[in-house]
Backbone as numpy.savetxt, mean C-alpha at the origin, in Angstrom:
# Nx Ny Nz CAx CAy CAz Cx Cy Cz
9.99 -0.61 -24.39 9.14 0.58 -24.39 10.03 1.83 -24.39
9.80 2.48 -25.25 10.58 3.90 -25.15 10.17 5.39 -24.40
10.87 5.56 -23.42 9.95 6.28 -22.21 10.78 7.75 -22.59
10.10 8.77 -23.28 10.13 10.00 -23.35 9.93 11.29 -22.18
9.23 10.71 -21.27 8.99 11.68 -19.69 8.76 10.86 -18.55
9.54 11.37 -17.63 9.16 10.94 -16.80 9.29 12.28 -14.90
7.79 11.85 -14.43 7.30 12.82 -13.53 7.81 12.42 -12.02
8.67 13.16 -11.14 8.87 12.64 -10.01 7.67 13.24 -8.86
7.25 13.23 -8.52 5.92 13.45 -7.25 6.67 13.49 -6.42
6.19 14.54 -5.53 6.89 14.96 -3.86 6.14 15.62 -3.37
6.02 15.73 -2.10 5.65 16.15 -1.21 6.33 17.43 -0.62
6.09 18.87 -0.89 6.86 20.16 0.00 6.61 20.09 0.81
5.50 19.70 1.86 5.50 19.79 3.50 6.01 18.13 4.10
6.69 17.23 3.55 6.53 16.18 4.36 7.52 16.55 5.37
7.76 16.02 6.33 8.63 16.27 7.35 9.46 14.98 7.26
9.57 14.19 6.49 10.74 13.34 5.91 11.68 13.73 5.04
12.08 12.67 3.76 12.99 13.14 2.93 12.63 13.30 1.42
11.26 13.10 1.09 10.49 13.44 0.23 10.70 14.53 -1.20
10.85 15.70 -0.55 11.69 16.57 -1.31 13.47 16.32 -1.83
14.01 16.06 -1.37 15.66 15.52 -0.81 15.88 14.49 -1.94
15.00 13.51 -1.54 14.84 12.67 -2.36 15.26 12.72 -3.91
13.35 13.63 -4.36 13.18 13.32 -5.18 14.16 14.41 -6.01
14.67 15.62 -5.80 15.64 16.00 -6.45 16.99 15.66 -6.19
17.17 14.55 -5.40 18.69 13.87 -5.87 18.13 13.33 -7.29
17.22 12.11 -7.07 16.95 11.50 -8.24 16.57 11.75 -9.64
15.97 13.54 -9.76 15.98 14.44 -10.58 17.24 14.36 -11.38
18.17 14.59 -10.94 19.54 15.10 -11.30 20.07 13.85 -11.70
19.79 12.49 -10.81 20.68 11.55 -11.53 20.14 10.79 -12.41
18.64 11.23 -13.13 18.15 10.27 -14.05 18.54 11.15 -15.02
18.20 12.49 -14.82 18.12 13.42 -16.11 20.03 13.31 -16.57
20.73 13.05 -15.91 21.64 13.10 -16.10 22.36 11.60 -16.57
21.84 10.66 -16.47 22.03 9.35 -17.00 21.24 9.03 -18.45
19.97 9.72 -18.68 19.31 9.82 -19.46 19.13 10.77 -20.69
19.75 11.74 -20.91 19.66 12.94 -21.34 18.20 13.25 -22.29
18.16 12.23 -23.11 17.20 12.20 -24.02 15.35 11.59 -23.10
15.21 11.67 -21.87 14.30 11.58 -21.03 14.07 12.55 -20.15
13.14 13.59 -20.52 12.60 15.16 -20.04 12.00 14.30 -18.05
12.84 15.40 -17.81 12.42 14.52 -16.32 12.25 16.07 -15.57
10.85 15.76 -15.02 10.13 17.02 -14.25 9.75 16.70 -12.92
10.19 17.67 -11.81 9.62 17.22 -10.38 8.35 18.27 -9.98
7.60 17.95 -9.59 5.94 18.19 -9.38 5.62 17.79 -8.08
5.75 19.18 -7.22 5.11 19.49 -5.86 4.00 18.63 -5.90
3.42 17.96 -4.73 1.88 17.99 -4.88 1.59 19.04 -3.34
-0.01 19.20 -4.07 -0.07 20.19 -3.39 -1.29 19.97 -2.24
-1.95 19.24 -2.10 -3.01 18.35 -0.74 -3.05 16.95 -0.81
-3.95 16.62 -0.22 -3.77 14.97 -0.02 -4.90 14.93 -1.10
-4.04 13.32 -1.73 -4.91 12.92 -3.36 -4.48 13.55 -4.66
-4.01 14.41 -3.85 -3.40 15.65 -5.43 -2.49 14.08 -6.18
-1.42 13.50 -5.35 -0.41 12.54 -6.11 -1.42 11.50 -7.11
-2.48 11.29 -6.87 -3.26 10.25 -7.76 -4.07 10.81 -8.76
-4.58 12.39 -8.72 -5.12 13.12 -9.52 -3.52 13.62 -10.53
-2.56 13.55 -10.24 -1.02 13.64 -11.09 -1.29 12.78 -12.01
-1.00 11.26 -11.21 -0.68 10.21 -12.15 -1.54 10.10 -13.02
-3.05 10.63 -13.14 -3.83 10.28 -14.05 -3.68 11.13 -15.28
-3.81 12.07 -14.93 -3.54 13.43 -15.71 -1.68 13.46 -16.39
-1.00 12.78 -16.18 0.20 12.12 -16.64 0.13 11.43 -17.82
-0.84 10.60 -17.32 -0.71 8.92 -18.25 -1.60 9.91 -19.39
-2.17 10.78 -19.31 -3.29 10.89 -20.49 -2.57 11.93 -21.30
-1.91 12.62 -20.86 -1.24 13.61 -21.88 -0.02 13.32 -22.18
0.58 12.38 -21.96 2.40 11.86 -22.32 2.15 10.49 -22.83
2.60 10.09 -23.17 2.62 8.22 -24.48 3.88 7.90 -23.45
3.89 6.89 -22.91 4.63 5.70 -21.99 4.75 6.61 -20.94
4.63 7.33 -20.14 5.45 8.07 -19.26 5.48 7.31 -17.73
6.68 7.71 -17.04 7.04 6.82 -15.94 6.35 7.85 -14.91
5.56 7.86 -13.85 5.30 8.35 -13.31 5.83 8.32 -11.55
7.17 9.11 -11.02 7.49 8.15 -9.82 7.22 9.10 -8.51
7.04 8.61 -7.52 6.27 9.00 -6.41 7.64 8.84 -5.65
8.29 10.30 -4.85 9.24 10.19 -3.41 8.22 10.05 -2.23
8.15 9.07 -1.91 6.81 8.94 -0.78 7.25 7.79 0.44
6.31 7.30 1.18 6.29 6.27 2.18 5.12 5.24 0.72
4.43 4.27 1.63 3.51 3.52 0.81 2.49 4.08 0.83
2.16 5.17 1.62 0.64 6.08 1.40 0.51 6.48 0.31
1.77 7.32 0.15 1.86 8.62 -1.02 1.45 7.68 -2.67
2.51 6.29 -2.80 2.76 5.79 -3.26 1.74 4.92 -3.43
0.74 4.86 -2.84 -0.91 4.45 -2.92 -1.66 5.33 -4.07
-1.52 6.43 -3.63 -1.76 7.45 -4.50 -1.87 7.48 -5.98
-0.24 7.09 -6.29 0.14 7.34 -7.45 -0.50 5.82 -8.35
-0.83 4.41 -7.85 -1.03 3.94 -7.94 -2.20 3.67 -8.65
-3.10 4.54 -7.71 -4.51 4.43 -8.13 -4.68 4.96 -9.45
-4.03 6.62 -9.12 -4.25 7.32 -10.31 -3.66 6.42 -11.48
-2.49 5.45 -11.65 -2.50 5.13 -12.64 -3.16 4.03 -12.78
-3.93 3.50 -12.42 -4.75 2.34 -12.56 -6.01 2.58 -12.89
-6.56 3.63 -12.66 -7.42 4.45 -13.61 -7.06 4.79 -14.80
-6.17 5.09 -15.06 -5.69 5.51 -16.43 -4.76 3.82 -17.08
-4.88 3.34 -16.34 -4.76 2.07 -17.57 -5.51 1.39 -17.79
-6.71 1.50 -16.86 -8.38 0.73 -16.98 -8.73 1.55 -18.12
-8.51 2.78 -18.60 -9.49 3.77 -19.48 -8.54 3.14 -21.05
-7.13 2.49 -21.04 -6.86 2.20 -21.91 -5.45 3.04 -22.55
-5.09 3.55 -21.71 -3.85 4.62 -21.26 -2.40 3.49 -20.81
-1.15 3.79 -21.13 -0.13 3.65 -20.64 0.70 3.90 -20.05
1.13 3.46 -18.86 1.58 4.44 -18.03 2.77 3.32 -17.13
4.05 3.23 -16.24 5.15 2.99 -15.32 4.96 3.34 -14.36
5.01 3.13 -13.10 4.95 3.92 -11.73 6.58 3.51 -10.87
6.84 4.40 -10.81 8.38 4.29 -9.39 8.05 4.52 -8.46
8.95 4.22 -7.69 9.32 4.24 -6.25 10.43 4.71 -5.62
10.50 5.64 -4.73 11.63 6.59 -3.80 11.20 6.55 -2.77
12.23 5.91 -1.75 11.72 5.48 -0.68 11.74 6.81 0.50
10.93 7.59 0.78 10.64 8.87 1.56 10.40 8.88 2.76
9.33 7.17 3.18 7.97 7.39 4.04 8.72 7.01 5.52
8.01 6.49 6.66 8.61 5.99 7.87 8.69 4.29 7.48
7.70 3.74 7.22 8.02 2.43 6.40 8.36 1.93 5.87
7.98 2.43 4.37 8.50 1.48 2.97 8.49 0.01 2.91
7.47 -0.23 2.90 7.38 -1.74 3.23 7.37 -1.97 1.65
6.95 -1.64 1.31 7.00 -2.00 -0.55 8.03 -1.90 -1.15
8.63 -0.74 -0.48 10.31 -0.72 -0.76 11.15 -1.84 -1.21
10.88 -2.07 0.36 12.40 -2.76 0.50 11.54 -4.46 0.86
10.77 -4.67 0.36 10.02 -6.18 0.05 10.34 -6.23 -1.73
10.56 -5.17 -2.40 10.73 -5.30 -4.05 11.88 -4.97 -4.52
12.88 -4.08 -3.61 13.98 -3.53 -4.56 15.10 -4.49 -4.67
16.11 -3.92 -5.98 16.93 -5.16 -5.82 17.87 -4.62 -6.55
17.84 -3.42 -7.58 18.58 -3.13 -8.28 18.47 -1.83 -8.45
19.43 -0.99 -8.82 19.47 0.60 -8.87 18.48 0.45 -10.07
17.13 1.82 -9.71 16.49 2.53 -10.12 16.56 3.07 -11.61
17.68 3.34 -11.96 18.22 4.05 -12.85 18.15 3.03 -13.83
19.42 2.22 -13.79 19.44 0.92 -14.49 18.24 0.63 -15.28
17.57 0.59 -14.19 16.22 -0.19 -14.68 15.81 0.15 -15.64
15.62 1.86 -15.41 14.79 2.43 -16.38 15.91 2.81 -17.90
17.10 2.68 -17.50 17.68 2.70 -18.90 17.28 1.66 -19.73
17.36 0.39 -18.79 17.52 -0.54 -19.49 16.42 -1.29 -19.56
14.88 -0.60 -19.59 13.28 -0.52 -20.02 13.21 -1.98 -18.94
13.84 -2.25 -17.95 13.57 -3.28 -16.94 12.79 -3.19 -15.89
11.80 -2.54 -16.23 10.52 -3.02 -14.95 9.80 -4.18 -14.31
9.47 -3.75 -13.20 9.16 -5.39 -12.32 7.69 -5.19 -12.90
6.79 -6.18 -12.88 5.82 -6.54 -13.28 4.60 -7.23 -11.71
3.82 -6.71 -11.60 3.54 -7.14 -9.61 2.36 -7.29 -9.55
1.64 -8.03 -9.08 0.00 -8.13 -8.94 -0.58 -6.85 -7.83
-1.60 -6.42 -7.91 -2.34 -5.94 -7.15 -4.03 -6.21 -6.33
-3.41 -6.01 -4.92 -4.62 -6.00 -4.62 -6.02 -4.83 -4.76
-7.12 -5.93 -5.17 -8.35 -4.84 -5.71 -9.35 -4.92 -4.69
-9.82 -3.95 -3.90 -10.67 -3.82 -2.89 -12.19 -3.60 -3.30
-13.42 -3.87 -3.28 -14.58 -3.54 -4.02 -15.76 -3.98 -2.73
-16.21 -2.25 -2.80 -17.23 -2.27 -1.91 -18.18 -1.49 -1.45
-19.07 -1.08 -0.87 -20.03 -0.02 -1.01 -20.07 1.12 0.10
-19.98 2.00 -0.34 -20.01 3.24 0.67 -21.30 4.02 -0.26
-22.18 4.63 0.78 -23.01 6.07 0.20 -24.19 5.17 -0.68
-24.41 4.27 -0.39 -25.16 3.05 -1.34 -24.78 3.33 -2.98
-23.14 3.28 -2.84 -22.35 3.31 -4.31 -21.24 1.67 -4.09
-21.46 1.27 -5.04 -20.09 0.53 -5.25 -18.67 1.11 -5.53
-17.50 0.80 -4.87 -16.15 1.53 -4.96 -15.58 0.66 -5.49
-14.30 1.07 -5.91 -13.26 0.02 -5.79 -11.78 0.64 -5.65
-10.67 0.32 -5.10 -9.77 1.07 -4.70 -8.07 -0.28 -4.90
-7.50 0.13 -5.37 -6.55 -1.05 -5.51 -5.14 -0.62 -4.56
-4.60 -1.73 -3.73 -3.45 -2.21 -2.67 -2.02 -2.32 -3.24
-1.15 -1.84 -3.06 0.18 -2.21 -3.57 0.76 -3.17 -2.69
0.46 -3.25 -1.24 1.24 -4.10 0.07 -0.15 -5.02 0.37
-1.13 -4.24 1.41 -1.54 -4.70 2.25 -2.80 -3.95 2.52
-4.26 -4.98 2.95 -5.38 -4.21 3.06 -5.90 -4.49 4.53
-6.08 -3.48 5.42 -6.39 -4.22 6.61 -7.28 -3.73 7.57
-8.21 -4.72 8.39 -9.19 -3.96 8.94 -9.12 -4.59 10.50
-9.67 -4.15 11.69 -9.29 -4.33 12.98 -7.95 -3.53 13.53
-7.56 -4.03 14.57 -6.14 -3.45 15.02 -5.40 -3.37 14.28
-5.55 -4.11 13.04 -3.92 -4.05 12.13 -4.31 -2.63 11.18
-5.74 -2.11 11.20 -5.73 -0.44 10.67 -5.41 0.13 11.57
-5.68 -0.02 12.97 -5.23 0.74 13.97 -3.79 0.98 14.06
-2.87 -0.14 14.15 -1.63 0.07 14.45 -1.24 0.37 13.35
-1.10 0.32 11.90 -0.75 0.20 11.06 -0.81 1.97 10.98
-1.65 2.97 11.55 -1.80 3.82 11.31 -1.12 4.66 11.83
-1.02 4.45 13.33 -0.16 4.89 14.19 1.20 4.96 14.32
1.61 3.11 13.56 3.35 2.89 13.75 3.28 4.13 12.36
2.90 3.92 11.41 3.14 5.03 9.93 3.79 6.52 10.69
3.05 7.08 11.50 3.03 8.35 12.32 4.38 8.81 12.59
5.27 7.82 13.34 6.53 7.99 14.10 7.91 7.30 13.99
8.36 7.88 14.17 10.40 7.15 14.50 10.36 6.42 15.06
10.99 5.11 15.16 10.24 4.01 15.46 11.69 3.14 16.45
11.62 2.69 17.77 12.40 2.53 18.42 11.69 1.05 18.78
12.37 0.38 19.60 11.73 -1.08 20.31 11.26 -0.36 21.27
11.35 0.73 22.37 10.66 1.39 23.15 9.47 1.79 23.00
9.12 2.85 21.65 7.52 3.50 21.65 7.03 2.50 20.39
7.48 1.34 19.44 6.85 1.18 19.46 5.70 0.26 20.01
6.25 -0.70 21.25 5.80 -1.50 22.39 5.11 -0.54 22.85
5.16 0.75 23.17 3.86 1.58 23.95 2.86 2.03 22.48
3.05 1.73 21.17 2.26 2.07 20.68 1.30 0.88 20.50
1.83 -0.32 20.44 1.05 -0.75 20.23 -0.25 -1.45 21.41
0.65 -1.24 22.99 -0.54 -1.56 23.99 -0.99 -0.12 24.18
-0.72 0.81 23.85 -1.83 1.75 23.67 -2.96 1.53 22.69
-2.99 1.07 21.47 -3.66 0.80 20.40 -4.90 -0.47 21.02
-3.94 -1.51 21.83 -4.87 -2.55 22.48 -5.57 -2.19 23.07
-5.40 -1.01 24.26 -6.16 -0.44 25.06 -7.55 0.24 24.68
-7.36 1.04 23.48 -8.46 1.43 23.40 -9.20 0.94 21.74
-8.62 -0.10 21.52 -9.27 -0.49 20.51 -10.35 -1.40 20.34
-11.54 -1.56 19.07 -12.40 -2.48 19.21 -12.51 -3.32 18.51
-13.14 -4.66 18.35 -13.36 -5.55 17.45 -13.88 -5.37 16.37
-13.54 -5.85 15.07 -14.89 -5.84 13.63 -15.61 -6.67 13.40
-16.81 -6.64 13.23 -17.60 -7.44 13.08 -17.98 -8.05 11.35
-17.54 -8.85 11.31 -17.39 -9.67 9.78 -18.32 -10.86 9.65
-18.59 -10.51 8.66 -19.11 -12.24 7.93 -18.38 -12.80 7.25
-17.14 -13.56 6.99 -16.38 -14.40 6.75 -16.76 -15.34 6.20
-17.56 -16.21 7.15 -17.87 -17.58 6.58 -19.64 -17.76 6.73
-19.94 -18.63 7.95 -21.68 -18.47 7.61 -22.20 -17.44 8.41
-21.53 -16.99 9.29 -22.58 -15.54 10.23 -21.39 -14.85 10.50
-21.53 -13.80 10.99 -20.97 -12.83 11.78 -20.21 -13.10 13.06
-19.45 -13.02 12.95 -18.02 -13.19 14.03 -17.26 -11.80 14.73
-16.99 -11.19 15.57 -16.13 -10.36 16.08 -14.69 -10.73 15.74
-13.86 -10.00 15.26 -12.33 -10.32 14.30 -11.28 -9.20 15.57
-10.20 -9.32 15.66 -9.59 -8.25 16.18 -8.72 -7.95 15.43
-8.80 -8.67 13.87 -7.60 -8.44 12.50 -7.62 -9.22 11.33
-8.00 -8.55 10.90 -7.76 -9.48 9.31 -7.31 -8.81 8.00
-5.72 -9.53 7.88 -5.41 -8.73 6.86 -5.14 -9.27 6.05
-4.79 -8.62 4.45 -4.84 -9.62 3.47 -3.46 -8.71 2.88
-2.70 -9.28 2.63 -1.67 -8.74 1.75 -0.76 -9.48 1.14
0.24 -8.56 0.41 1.11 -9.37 -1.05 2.31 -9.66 -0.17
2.74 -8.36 0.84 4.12 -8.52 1.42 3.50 -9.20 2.66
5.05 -9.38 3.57 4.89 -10.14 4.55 5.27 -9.24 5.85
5.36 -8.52 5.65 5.80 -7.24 6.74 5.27 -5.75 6.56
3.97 -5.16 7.57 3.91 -4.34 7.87 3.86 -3.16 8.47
4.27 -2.24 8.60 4.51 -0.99 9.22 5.91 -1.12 9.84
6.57 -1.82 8.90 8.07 -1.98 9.49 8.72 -3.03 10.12
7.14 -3.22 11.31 7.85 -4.11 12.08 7.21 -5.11 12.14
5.86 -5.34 11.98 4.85 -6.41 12.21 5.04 -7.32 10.81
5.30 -8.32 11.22 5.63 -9.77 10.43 4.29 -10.04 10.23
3.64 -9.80 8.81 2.11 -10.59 8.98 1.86 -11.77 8.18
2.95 -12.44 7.72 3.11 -13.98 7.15 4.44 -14.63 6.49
4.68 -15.78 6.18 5.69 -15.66 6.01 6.04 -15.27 4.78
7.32 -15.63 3.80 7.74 -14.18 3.34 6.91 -14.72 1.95
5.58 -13.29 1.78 5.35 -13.33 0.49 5.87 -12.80 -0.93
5.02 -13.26 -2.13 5.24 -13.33 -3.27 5.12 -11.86 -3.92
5.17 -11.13 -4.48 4.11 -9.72 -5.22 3.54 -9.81 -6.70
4.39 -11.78 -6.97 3.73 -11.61 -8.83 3.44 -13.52 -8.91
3.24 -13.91 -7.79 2.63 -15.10 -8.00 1.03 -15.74 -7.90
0.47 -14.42 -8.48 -1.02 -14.89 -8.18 -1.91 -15.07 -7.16
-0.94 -15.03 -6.14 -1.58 -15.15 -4.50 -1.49 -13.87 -4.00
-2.51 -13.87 -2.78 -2.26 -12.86 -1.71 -2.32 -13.78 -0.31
-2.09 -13.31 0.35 -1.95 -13.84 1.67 -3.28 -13.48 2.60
-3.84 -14.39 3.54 -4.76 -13.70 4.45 -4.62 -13.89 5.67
-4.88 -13.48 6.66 -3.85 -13.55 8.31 -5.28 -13.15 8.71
-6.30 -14.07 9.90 -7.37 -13.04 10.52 -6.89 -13.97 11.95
-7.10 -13.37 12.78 -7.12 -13.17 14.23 -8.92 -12.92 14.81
-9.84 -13.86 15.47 -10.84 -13.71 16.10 -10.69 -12.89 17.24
-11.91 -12.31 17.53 -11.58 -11.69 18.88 -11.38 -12.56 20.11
-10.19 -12.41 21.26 -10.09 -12.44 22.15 -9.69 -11.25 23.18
-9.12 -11.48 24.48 -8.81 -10.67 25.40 -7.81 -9.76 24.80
-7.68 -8.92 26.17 -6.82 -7.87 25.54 -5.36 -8.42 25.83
-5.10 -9.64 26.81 -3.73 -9.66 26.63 -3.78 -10.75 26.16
-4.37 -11.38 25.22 -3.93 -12.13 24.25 -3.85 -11.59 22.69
-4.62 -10.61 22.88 -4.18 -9.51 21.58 -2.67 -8.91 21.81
-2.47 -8.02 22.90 -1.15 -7.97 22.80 0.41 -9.51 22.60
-0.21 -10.34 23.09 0.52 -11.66 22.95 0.44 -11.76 21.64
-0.35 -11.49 20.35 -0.85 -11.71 19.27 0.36 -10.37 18.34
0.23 -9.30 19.23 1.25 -8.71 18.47 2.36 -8.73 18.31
2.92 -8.84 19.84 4.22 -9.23 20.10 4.85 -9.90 19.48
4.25 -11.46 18.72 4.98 -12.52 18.09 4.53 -11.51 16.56
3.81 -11.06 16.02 3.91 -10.37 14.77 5.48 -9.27 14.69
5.92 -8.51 15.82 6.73 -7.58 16.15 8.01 -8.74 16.25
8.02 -9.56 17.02 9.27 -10.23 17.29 9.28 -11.58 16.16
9.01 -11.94 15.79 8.51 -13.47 14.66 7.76 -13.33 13.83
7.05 -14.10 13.70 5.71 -13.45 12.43 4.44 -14.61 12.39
3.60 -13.92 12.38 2.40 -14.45 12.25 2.02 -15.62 11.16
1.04 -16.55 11.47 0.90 -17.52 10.63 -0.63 -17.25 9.74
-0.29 -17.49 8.21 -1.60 -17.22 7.73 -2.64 -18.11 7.81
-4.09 -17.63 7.39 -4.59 -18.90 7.56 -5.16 -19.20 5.72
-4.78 -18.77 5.14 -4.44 -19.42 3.50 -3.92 -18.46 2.71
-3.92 -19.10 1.12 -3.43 -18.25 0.40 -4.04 -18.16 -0.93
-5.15 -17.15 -1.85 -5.66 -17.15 -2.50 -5.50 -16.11 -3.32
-6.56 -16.68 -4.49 -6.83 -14.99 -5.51 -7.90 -14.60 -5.40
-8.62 -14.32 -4.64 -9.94 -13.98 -3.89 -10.47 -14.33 -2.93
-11.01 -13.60 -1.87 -11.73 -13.28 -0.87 -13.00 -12.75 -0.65
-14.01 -12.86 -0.14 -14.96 -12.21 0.10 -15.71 -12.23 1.39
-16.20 -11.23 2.10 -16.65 -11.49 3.70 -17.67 -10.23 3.34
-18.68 -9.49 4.87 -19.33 -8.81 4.57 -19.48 -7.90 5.80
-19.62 -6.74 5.90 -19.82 -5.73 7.10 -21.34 -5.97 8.11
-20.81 -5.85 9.24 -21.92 -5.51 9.54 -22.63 -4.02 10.13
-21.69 -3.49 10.33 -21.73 -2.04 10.77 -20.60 -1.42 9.89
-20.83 0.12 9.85 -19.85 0.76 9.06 -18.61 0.72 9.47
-17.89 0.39 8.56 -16.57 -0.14 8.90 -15.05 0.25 8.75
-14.27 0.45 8.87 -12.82 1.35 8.18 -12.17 -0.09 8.17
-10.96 0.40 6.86 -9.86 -0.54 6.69 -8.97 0.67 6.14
-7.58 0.02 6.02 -6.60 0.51 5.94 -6.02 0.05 4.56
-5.48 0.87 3.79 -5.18 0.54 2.61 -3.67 0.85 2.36
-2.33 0.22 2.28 -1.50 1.18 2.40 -1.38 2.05 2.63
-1.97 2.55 4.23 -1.98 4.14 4.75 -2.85 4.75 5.03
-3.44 4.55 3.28 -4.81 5.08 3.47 -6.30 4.73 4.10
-6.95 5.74 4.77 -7.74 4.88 5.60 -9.42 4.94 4.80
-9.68 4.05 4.86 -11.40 4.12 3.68 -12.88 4.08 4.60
-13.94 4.33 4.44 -14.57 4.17 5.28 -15.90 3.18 4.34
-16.53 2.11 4.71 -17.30 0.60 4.12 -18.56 0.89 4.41
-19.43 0.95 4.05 -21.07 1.03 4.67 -21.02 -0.27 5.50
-22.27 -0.16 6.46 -22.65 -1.27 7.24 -23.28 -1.88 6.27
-23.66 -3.94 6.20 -24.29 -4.80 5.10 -23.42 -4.57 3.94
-21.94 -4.19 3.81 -21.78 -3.96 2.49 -20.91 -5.55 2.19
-21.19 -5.75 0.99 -19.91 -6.58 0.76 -19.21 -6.39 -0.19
-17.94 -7.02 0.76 -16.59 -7.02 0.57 -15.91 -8.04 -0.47
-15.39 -7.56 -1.45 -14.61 -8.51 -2.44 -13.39 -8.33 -2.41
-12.28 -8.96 -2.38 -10.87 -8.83 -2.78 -9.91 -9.75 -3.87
-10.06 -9.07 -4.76 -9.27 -10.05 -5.95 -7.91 -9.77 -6.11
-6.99 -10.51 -6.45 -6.00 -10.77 -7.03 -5.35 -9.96 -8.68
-5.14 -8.73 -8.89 -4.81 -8.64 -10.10 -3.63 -8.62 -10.69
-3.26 -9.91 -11.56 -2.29 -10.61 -11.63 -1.43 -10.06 -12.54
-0.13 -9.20 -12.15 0.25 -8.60 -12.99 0.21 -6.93 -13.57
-0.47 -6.84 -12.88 -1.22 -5.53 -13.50 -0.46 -4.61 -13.67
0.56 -4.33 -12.94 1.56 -2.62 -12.44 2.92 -3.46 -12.86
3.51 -2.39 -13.97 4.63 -2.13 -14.21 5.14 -1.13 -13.67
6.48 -1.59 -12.73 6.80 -0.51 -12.16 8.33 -0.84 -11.66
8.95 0.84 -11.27 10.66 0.73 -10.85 10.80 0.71 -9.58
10.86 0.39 -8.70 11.27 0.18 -6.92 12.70 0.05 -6.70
């Protein structure tokens, strides 16, 4: 593929390395590349990075679109281009690792950035597709890591937040136990109280939480990890071995489906979504879908 532009996305207020970042990488593509117009593009509120990528893919023919972000930002850019390759558009997405996490990061990278893109070598990665009803509308919203609802949106939200030590984050997460509540799912034949169920490609989130063992990102599977409700110090016992070891799944598929019973939040790489109560929940497998540089 012959890539004529390519857009770096950043963030001016992050209080990481976002900016830093993305104009080192400015300088060393445009400068490895000469004949590849390479532009860095503030965003300017939250969502702006996915309203980019779309508006990218539609006015440039191949263009790489790369995000200096954590996996939120980088959610973002995602979507927007996954809209614009559903409409029939072409489009690359990168990766610069900015955020407190990077779990997508550093679960995919393997080779300088640059390289890659000289040498038209992009990874090829399934995504997870979320589909479900808010506002009595059907949505759908697609996962680069990990989709998750119970404590693992809770913590997942919180570890994202901070600098991350074996000290706070052990108080973040029995703070999170403390005041957190169960979800109520239909899974299988009725409704169950869950204290986690997550479904994802990688095997490690928010840095530190091990949530299976080490997954795939282009073998057709996703992983699913749910935890029923119990006590509160067997929830913390439940995290601890996620933080220190890693959790065991309980299968591995290309689809899922369960159902709300009250309005519900999950966590989407970062981002947090909000589910109508009675809605149901689908999660497919899309095999392949994102070409992209990490």
């Amino acid at each position: 593929m012959n890539y004529t532009y390519a857009a770096i996305i950043f963030n001016p207020n992050s209080t990481g390395q976002s900016e830093k970042l993305a104009e080192k990488f400015h300088k060393k593509l445009a400068t490895a590349i000469p004949s590849l117009k390479v532009e860095l593009i503030p965003t300017e509120h939250a969502g702006h990075a996915e309203a980019l990528a779309y508006e990218i893919a539609q006015n440039h023919k191949n263009p790489i679109v790369i995000s200096s972000s954590g996996d939120g930002g980088y959610n973002e850019v995602v979507n927007g281009a996954l809209r614009a390759l559903n409409e029939g558009y072409t489009v690359t997405t990168g990766l610069l690792p900015a955020g407190n996490a990077n779990d997508h990061f550093h679960n995919l990278h393997d080779k300088d950035m640059v390289e890659r893109i000289a040498n038209n070598d992009p990874l090829s990665i399934d995504l997870l597709k979320i589909t479900y009803k808010k506002d009595k509308q059907r949505h759908h919203r697609y996962a680069h890591s990990y989709i998750g609802f119970g404590i693992s949106s809770l913590v997942g939200k919180e570890l994202n937040k901070t600098k991350l030590n074996r000290f706070n984050e052990m108080w973040l997460l029995a703070k999170t136990v403390v005041t957190s509540r169960p979800v109520k799912l239909k899974i299988h034949s009725r409704y169950e109280k869950y204290d986690s169920v997550i479904i994802s490609n990688v095997d490690k989130m928010s840095k530190m939480l091990k949530v299976s063992r080490p997954a795939s990102v282009d073998d057709g599977l996703f992983e699913v990890t749910i935890s029923r409700h119990d006590t509160k110090m067997k929830l913390v016992g439940l995290l601890v071995k996620a933080s220190l070891s890693q959790l065991e799944e309980d299968r591995q598929t290309n689809k899922f489906k369960m159902r709300t019973k009250y309005e519900t939040s999950a966590q989407i790489d970062g981002e947090i979504i909000a589910i109508s109560a009675k809605s149901k929940i689908v999660i497919t497998n899309e095999h392949k879908k994102l070409a992209c540089f990490v």
